[in-house]
C-alpha beads as a LAMMPS data file, in Angstrom:
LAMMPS data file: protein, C-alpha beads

121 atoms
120 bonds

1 atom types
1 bond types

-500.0 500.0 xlo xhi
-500.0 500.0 ylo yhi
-500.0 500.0 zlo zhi

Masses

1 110.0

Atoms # bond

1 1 1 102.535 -403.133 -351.511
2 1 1 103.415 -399.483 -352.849
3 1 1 106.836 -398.671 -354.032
4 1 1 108.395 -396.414 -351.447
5 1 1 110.519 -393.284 -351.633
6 1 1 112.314 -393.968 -348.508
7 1 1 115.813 -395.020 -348.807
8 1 1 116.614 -397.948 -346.272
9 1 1 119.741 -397.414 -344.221
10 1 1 122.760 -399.453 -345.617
11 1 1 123.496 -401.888 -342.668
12 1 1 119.882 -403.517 -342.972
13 1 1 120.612 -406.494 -345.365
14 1 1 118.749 -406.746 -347.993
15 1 1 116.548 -409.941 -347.521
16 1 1 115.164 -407.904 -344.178
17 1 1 114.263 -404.479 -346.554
18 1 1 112.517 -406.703 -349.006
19 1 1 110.865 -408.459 -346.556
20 1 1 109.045 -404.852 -344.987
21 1 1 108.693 -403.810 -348.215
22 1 1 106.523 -406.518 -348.650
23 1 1 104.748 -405.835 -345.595
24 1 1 101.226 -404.365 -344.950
25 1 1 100.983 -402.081 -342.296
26 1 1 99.097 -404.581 -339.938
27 1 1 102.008 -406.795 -340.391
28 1 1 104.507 -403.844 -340.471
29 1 1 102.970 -402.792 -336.696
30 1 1 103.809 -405.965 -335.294
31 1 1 107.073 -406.130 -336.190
32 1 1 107.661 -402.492 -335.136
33 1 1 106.102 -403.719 -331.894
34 1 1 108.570 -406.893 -332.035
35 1 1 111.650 -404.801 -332.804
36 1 1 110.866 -402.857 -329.815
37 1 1 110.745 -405.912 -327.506
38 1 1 113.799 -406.946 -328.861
39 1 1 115.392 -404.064 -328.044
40 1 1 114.267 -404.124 -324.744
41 1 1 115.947 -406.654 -323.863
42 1 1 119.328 -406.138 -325.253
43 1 1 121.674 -404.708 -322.953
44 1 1 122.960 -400.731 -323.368
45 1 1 126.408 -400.671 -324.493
46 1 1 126.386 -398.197 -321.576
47 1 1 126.316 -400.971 -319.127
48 1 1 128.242 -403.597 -320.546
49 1 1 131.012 -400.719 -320.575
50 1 1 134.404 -401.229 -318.194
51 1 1 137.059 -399.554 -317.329
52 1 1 140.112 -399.991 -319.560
53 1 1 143.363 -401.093 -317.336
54 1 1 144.932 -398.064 -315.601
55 1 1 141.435 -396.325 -316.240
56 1 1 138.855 -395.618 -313.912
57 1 1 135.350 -394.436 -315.585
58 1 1 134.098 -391.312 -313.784
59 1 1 130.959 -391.002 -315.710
60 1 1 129.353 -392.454 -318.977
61 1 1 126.544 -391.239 -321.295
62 1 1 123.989 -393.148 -323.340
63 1 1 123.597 -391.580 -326.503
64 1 1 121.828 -394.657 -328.185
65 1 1 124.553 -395.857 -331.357
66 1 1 127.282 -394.368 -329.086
67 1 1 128.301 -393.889 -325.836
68 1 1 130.504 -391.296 -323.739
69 1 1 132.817 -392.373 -321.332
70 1 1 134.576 -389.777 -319.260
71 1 1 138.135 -391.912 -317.800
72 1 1 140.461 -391.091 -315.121
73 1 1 144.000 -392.410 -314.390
74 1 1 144.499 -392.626 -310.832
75 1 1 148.309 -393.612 -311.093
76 1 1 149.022 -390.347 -312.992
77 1 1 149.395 -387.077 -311.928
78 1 1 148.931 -383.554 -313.606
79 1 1 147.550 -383.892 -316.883
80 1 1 148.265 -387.419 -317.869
81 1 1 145.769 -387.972 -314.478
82 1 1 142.912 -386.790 -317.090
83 1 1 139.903 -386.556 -317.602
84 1 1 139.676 -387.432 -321.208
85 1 1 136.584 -387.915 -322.970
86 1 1 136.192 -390.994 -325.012
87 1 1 133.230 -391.733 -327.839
88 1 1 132.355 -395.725 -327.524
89 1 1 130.617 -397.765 -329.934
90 1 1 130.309 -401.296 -330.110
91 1 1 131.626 -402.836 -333.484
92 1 1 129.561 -406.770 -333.992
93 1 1 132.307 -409.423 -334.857
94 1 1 133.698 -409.377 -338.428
95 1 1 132.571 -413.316 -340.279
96 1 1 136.307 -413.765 -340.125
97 1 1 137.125 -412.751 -336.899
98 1 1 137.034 -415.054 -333.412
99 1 1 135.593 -413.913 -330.228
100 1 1 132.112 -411.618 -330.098
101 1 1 133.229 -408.076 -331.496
102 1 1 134.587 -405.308 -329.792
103 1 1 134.778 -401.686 -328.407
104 1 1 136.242 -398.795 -330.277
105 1 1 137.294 -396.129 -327.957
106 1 1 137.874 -392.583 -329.995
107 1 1 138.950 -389.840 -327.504
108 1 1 137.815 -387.309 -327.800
109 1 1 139.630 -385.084 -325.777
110 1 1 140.369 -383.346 -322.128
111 1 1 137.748 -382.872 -320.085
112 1 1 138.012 -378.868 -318.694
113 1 1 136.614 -379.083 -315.055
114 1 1 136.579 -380.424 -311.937
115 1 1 138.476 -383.551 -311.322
116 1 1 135.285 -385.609 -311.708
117 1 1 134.425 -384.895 -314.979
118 1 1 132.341 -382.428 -315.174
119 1 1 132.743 -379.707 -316.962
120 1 1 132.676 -375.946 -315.292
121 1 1 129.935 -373.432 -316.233

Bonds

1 1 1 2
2 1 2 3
3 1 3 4
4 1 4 5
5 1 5 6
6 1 6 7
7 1 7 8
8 1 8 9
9 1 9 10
10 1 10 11
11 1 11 12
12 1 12 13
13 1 13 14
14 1 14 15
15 1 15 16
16 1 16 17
17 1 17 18
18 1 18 19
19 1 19 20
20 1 20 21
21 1 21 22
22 1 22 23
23 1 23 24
24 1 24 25
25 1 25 26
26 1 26 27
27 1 27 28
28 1 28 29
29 1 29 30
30 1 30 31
31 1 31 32
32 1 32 33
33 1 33 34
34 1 34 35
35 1 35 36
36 1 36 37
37 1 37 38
38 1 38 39
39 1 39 40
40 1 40 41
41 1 41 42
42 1 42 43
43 1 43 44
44 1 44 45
45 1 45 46
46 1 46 47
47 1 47 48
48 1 48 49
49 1 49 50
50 1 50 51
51 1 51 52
52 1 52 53
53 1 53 54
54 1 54 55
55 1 55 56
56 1 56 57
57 1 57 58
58 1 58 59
59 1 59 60
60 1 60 61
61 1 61 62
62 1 62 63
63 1 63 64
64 1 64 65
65 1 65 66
66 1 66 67
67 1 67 68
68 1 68 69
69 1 69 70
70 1 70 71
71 1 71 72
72 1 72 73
73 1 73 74
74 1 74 75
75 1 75 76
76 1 76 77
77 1 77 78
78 1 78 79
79 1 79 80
80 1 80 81
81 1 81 82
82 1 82 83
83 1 83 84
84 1 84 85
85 1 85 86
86 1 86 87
87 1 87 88
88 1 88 89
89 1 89 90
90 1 90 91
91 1 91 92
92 1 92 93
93 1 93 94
94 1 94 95
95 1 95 96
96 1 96 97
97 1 97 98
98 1 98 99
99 1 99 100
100 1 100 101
101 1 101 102
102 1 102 103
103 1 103 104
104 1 104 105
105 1 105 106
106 1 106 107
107 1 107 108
108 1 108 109
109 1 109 110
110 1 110 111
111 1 111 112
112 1 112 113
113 1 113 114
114 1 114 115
115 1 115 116
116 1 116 117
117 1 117 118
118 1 118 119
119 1 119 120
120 1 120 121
């Protein structure tokens, strides 16, 4: 195969870049084709998502690596009630770590709008 100018992203270990590198396009198809099925038929962090305790989700988003999450607290009132806006992305277990990874919630912010989360034109 050709060298290539194309810079492989920096979570793909290396044995896996060397490996389509190596690749002819017939083969490179297939695998492209493969990857697909595979991702198929993995779940959307979307709907694996649940509400935190004292949450509520009013709405998320799928936005592929990420997702939105737009929360509620129905045992507050005023502005601690909410909505806030949250960004979610699923973080794989670390080789050290027990259990099957995690969820990092960043907020975002307040959501400006009507009580269900939607924001006000």
């Amino acid at each position: 195969m050709t060298a290539t100018n194309s810079s492989p992203p920096e979570d793909i270990p290396d044995s896996v870049v060397t490996a389509l590198q190596d690749s002819d396009d017939g083969q490179l198809r297939e695998i492209i084709h493969y990857a697909q099925q595979l991702l198929g038929e993995h779940p959307s962090i979307t709907d694996a998502i649940e509400s935190r305790e004292g949450e509520e989700l009013v709405r998320t988003e799928d936005h592929g690596a990420y997702t939105i999450a737009v929360v509620k607290r129905p045992d507050e009132t005023g502005e601690a009630h909410g909505p806030f806006t949250y960004r979610v992305r699923w973080a794989p277990p670390v080789e050290d770590e027990d259990g099957g990874g995690k969820y990092h919630w960043h907020y975002l912010g307040r959501v400006h709008g009507d009580s269900e989360g939607k924001s006000r034109d």
